[in-house]
N, C-alpha and C positions, 0 to 999 in steps of 0.2 A: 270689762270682760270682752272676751274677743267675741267677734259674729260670727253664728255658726251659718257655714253655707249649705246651701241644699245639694243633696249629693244626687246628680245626674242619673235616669232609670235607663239601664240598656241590658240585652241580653235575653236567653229563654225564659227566664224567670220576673223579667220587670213586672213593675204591678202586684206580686205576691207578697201575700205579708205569712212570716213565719212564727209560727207560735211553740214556743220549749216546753214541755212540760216534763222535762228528762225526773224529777223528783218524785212525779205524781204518779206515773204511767212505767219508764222504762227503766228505772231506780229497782221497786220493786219486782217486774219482772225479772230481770237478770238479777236479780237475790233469789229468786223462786227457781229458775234457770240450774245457778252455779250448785243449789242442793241438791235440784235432782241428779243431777249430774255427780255427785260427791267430791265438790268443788270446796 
């Protein structure tokens, strides 16, 4: 298998670790959103 190399940190954001929770959190918000709305 090939070596994975470590990808270089640069930038405003270095150091930040991001976490998705689009499913848990922002999924059903905007379902909640689109009906008031009469979406």
């Amino acid at each position: 298998m090939a070596e994975h190399l470590p990808m270089p940190e640069f930038g405003p954001l270095a150091g930040v670790r991001v976490v998705f929770s689009g499913i848990e959190i922002a999924g059903p918000f905007a379902g909640q959103m689109f009906a008031e709305w009469g979406r």
